[in-house]
C-alpha positions in Angstrom: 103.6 96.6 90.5 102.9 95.9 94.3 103.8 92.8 95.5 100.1 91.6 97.8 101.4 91.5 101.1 99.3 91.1 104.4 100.7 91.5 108.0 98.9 89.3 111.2 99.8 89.9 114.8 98.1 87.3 116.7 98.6 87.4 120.5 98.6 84.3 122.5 98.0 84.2 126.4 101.3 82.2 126.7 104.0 84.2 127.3 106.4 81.5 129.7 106.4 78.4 128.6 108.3 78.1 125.4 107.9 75.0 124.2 103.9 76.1 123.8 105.0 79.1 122.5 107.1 77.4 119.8 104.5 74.6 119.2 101.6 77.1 118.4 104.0 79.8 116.0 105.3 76.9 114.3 101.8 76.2 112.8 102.5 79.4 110.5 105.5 78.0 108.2 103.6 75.2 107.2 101.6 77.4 104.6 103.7 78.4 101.6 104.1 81.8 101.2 103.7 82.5 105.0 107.2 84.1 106.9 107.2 84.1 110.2 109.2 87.3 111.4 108.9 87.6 114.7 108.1 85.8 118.2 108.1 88.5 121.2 107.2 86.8 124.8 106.8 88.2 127.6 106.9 86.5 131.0 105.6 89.2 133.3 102.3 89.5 131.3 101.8 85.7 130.2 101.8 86.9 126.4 103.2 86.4 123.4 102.9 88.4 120.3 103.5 86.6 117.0 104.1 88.7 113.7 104.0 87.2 110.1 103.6 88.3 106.7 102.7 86.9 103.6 99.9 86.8 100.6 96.6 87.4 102.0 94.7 84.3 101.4 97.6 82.6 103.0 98.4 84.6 106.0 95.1 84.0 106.5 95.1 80.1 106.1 98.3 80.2 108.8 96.0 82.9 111.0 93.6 79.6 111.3 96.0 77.2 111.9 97.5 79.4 114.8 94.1 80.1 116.5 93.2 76.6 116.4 96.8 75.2 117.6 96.4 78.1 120.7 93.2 77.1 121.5 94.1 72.8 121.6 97.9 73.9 123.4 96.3 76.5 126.2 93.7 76.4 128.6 92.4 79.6 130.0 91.2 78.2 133.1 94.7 78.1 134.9 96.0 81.2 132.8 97.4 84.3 135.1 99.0 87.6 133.7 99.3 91.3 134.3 97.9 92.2 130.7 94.1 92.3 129.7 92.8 89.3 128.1 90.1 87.1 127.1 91.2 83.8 125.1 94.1 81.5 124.4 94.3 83.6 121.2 93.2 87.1 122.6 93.3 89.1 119.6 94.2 88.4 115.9 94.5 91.9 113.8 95.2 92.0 109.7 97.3 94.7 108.8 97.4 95.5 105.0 101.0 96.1 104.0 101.0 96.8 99.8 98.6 95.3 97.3 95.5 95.1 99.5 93.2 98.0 101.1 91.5 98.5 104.4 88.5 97.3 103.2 89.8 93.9 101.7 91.5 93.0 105.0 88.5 93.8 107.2 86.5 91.5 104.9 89.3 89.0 105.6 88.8 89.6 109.1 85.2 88.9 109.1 85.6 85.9 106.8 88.2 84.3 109.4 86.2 85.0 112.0 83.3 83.1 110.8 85.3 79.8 109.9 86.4 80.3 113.3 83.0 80.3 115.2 81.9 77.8 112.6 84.8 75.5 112.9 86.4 75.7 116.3 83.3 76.9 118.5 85.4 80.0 119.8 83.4 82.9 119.8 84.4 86.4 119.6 84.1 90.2 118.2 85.1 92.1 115.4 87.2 95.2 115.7 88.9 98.3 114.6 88.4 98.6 110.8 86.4 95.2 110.8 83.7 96.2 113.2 80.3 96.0 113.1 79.2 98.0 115.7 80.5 101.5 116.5 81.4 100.2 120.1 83.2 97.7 119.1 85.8 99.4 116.6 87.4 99.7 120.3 89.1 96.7 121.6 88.9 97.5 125.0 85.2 97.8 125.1 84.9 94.6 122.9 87.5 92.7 125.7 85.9 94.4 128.5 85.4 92.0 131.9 87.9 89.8 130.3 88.1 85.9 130.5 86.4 86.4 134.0 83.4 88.0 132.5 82.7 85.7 129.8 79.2 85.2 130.5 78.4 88.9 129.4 78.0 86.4 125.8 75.0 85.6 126.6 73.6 88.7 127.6 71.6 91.1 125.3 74.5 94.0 123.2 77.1 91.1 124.1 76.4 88.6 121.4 79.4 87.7 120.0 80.3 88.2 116.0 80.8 84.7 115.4 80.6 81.6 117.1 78.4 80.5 120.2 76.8 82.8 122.6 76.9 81.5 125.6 80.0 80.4 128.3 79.9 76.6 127.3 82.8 74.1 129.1 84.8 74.1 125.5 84.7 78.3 125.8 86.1 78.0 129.3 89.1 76.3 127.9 89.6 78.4 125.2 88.5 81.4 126.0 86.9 84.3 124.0 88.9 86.1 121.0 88.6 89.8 119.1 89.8 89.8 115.2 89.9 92.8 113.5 92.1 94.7 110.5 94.1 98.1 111.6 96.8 100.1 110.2 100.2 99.3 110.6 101.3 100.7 113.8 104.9 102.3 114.3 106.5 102.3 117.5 108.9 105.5 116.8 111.7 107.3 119.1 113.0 111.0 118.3 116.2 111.4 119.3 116.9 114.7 121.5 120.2 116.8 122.3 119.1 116.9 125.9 119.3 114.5 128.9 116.0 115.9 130.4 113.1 113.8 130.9 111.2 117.2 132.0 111.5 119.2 128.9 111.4 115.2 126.5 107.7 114.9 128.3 106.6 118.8 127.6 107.8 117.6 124.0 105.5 114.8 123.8 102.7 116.6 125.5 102.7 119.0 123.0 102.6 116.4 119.9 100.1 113.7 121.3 96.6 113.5 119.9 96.0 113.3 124.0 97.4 116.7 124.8 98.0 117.4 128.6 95.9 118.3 131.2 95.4 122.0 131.5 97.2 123.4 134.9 98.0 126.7 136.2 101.0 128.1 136.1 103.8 125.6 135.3 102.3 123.4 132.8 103.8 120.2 134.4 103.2 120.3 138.1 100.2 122.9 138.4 97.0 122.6 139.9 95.0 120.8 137.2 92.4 123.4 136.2 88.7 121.9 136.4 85.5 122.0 134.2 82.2 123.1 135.6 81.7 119.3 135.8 85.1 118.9 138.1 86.7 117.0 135.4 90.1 118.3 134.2 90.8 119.9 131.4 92.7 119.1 128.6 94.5 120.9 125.6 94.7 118.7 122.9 98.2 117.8 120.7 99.0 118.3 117.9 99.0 115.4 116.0 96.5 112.7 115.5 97.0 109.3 115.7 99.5 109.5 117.9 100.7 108.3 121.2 104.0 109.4 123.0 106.1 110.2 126.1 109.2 111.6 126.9 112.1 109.4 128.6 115.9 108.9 129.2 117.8 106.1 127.4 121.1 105.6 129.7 122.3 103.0 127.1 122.9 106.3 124.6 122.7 109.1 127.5 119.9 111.4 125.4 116.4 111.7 126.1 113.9 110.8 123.8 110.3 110.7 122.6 108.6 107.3 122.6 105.7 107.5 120.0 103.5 105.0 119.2 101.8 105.9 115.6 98.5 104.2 115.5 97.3 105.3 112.1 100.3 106.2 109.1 97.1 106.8 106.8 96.5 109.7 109.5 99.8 110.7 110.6 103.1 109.2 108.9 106.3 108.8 110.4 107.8 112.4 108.3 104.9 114.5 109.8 105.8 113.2 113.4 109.2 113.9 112.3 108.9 117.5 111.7 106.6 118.4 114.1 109.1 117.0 116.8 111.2 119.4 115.2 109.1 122.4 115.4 107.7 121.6 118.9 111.2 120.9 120.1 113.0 124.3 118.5 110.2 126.2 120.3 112.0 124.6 123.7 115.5 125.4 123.0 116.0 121.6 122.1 117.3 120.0 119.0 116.1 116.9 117.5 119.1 114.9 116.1 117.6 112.0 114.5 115.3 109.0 115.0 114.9 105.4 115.5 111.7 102.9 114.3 111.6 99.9 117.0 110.4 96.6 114.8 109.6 96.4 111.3 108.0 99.1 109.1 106.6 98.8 105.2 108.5 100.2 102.6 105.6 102.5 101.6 106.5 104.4 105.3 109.9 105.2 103.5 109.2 105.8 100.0 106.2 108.5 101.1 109.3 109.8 103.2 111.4 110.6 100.7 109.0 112.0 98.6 107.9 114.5 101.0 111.6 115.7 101.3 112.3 115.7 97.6 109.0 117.8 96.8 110.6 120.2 99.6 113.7 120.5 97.9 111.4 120.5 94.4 113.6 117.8 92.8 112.5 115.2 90.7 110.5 111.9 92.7 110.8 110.0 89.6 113.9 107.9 91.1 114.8 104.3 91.8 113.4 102.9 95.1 116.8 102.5 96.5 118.0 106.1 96.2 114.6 106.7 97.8 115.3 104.2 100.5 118.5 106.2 101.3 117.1 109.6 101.3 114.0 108.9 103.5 117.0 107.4 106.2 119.1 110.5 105.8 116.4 112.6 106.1 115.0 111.4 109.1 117.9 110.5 110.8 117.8 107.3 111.1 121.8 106.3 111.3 121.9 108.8 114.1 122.1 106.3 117.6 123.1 102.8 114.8 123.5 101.7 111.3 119.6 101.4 110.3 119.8 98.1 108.0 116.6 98.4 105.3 116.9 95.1 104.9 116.2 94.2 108.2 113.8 97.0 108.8 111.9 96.8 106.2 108.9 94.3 105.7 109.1 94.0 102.0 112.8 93.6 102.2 112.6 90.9 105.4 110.6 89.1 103.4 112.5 88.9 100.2 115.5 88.2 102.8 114.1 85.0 104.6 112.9 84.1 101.0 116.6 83.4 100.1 118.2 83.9 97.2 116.1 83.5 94.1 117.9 83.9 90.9 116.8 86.6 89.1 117.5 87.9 85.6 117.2 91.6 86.7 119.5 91.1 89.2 122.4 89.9 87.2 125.5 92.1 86.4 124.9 93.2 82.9 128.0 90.5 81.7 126.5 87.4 83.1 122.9 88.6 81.4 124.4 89.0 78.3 126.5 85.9 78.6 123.4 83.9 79.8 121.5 84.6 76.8 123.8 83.4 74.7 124.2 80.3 76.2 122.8 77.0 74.2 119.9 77.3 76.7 116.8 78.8 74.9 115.8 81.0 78.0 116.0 83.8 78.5 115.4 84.5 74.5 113.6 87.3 72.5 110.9 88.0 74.7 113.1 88.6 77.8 115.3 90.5 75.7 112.4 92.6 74.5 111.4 93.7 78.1 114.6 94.5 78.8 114.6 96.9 75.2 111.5 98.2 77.1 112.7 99.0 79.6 115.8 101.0 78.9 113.5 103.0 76.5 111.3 104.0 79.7 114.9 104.7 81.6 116.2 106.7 78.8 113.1 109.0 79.1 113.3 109.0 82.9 116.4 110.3 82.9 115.6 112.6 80.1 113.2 114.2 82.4 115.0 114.3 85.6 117.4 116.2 84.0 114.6 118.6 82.5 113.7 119.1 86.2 116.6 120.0 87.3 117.8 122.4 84.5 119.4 125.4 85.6 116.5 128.2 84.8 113.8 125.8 84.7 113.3 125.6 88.6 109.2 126.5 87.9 108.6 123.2 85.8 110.4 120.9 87.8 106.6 119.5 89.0 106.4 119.4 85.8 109.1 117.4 84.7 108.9 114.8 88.1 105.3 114.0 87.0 106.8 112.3 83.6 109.9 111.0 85.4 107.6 108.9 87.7 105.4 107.9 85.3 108.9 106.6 83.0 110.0 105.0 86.4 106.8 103.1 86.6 107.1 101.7 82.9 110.8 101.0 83.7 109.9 98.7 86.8 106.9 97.0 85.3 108.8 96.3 82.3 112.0 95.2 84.5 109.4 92.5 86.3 108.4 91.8 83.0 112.4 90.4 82.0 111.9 87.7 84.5 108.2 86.6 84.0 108.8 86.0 80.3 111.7 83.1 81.2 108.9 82.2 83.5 106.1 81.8 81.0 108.5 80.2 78.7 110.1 77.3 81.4 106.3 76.2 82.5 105.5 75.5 78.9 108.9 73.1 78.7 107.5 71.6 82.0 103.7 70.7 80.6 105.3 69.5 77.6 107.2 66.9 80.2 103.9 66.3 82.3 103.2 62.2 81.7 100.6 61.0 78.9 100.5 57.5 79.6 96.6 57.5 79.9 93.7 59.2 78.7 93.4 61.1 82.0 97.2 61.9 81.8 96.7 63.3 78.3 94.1 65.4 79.2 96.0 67.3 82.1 99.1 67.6 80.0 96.6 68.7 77.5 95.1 71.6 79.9 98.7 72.2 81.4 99.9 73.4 77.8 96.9 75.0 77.5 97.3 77.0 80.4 101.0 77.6 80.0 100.3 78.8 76.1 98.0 81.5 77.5 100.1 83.1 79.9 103.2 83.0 77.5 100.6 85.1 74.9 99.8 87.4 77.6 102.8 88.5 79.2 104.6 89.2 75.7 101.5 90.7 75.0 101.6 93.5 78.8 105.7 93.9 77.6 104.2 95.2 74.4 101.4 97.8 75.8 104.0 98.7 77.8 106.3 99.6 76.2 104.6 101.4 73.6 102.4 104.1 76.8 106.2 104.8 76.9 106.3 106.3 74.3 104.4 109.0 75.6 107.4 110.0 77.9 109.7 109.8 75.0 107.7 112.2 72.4 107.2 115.1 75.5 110.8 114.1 76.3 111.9 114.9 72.9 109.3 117.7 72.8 109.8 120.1 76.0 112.5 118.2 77.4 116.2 119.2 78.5 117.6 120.0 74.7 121.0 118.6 75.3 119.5 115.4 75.6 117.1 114.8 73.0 118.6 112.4 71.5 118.6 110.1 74.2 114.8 110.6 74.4 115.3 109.6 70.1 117.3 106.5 71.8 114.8 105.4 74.2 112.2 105.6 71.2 114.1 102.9 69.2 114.0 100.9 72.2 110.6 100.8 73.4 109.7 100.0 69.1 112.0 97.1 69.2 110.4 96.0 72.4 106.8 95.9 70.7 107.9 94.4 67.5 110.2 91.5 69.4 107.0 90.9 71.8 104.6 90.7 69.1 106.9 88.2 67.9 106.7 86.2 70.8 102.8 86.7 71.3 102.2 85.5 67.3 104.6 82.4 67.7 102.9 81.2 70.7 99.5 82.4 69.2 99.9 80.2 66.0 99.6 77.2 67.4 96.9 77.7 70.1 93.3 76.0 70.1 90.9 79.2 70.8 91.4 80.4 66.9 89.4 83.2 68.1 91.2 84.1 71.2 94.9 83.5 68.6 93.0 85.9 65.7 92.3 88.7 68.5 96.4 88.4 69.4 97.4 88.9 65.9 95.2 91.4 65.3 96.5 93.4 68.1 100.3 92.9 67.2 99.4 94.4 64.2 98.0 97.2 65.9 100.6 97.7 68.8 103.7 97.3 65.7 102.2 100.2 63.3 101.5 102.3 66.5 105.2 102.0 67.3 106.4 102.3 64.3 104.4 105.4 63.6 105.4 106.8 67.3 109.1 105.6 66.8 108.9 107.7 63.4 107.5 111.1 64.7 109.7 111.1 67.6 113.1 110.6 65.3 111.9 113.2 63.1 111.1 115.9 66.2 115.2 114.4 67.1 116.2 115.3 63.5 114.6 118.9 63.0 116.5 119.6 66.9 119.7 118.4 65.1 119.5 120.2 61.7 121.8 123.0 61.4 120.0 126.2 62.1 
């Protein structure tokens, strides 16, 4: 289940003065949910780039906040700098990380932009994914003339998106801003074993969506060879979506190639990767590994490994972490220093500047057990149940990663991955499931402790329960659907799985029956009790349902275990 998580680089035309630049980023950890993971100035071009992450709605809330502290903290009347701009906040993008598509973020775009024409009178443009104008999915053209030429608002193709249309006093000060929603962008070194900028360049050249110009003879310093037009020629790279040079890094003393990959939906970092590879063998050079500057989502690593483990046709139905550490050896990424995912990574930053939550999946298995059987009543039965449910799904996971990679069955291990990822997924959903069921459980103790002195107090204690009930009906109830689609994976496991392990698919069957039974339990306690008698008599007829369909499932799959076991 992916966590919702939205990304917002903001750029601020304040890149000296860092009491402004604190002032303005500070604005971002006031909304909950909201971590701010980076603050990048720089002097020379009077910028600052600010990068947070969080749930959408909320990133967006602190995206607000910042545009409207920028605008009341800089004026861009006295503001000098090398790099293009137009406003105090210059450009705002929305990158979706996990949870939340292209489309949902350039709607959030657009929606921000409005309360920002509406609310602050800063007008501006929308870009890249949010556009709406083909012209102006390019940020240059929408920034074109800059601050300076912020009367082009007024005239006709240069009405802004949102907000007023003309150069008023209050737009002097604040300037003239472009929000849009793009794919994450990686900035990406490949590490070479040579010291030549020369040959690191031809490299790049080759791999660049921008190609090189077309010379004669030597395809560096030639003449450039010219169209009929007199414009030079140009023979495209390889690789779209991409950006890159070739350069020499003293502080390791290798060359490299610097690329900047502006779409990972068009080219992701493994493809870059490889191609380096190619194009580099084809120059005598060898790539020895590679470096991401910044942070990158997990997703960038996950599709990594799978891309190397369909190579090696093993199994992708793995935990995330073994993933984690494949996609780094694979790609080199210890080669020039120790490459910290939990640094690196977005998800993991995140979870990181969260601090430590305590969660029941991340006990030791001793402290678990010794927890629930503790006088406190959580975690009980139902937490106990997803955690049935998910050793069932692991059981069968692991029943068919060993299927794929059975000695003599190399031509099903497609196959065989195809059920291990789907008994992953169950696994993890289930795992989530541990925790949420504690959860459910502790926010009925705490409406049952919500005040009821008068009338209006007993109504939202009332509601509270209410509320609480619900949720501690439903998640019993997910643990229990759950668990019994895994069953699925068990009877194929037990079916055309590895034969010296059919009994642990026989196992993981028990498992996932107790986890329906001891969820339905759950669901029908908190079900007795609740006011919408029709909403309580559609729960209990479900567990009924869900219970004989595991115990039927549970049954076929011990007999398939049994006739396997009978003597022949």
């Amino acid at each position: 289940m992916s966590q919702r998580l939205l990304e917002c680089v903001p750029n601020i035309s304040e890149g000296r003065d860092m009491d402004k630049i604190r002032a303005i980023a500070d604005v971002v950890e006031t909304i909950e949910g909201v971590k701010l993971l980076d603050i990048d100035p720089g002097k020379t071009t009077n910028r600052t780039v600010i990068t947070f992450v969080g749930e959408p709605e909320a990133v967006c809330e602190a995206a607000f906040l910042l545009i409207r502290k920028a605008a009341e903290t800089i004026d861009m009347r006295r503001h000098k700098g090398e790099h293009p701009r137009m406003g105090a906040t210059d450009v705002c993008p929305l990158v979706p990380i996990s949870g939340i598509s292209m489309e949902e973020a350039a709607e959030m775009a657009r929606q921000l932009g409005k309360r920002v024409g509406a609310e602050l009178g800063i007008p501006g443009y929308f870009y890249e994914s949010a556009a709406t104008r083909p012209e102006r999915k390019n940020l240059a053209h929408c920034r074109s003339g800059e601050y300076e030429g912020l009367e082009k608002l007024s005239k006709e193709g240069w009405e802004p998106d949102f907000g007023p249309a003309y150069f008023s006093e209050s737009v002097k000060r604040t300037g003239a801003m472009a929000i849009g929603a793009r794919d994450f962008l990686v900035a990406y070194n490949v590490n070479l074993n040579t010291t030549s900028t020369r040959r690191a360049n031809a490299i790049a050249f080759d791999i660049r969506e921008a190609g090189r110009t077309l010379r004669e003879g030597d395809s560096l310093t030639g003449k450039p060879v010219l169209s009929e037009d007199g414009e030079p020629l140009r023979v495209p790279g390889t690789l779209r979506a991409v950006k890159g040079i070739g350069w020499y890094i003293e502080e390791y003393g290798i060359a490299q190639l610097s690329l900047n990959l502006t779409n990972i939906g068009v080219t992701p970092v493994h493809v870059a990767f490889e191609e380096a590879v190619v194009k580099a063998a084809e120059r005598g050079v060898r790539v020895t590994g590679s470096e991401i500057v910044g942070l990158i989502p997990k997703r960038v690593l996950l599709e990594a490994a799978d891309f190397y483990l369909r190579r090696q046709q093993r199994s992708l139905g793995i935990p995330e972490a073994e993933k984690i550490k494949i996609a780094v050896r694979s790609l080199g990424l210890n080669d020039l220093q120790p490459f910290d995912a939990s640094e690196k990574v977005i998800e993991y930053k995140l979870a990181k500047l969260e601090g430590s939550v305590s969660l029941l999946r991340d006990k030791t298995l001793r402290d678990f057990v010794y927890e629930t059987a503790s006088e406190s009543p959580a975690p009980g039965g139902g937490s106990v149940s997803a955690l049935c449910g998910a050793l069932g799904a692991s059981l069968a996971t692991m029943v068919a990663n060993l299927s794929a990679h059975k000695r003599g069955w190399d031509e099903r291990w497609e196959e065989f991955s195809g059920w291990a990822v789907k008994g992953m997924e169950y696994a993890s959903e289930l795992l989530e499931m541990v925790d949420k069921d504690t959860d459910a459980f502790n926010t009925i103790m705490e409406a049952f402790g919500l005040p009821k002195d008068s009338d209006e107090d007993k109504k939202a204690r009332k509601e509270a329960i209410a509320r609480a009930t619900k949720v501690a009906i439903e998640i019993p109830m997910k643990v229990a659907e759950l668990s019994l689609a895994s069953m699925e994976v068990m009877r194929v496991m037990a079916l055309e799985g590895n034969p010296n392990s059919i009994t642990d698919a026989g196992v993981g069957a028990l498992c996932a029956r107790t986890a329906v039974i001891g969820a339905c339990m759950n669901a029908r306690v908190n079900a007795k009790d609740y006011e919408d008698k029709a909403f309580s008599e559609g729960v209990l007829q479900a567990c009924s349902k869900l219970e004989s369909e595991a115990e039927s499932r549970e049954l076929e799959i011990r007999n398939i275990v049994a006739l396997n076991l009978s003597p022949k």
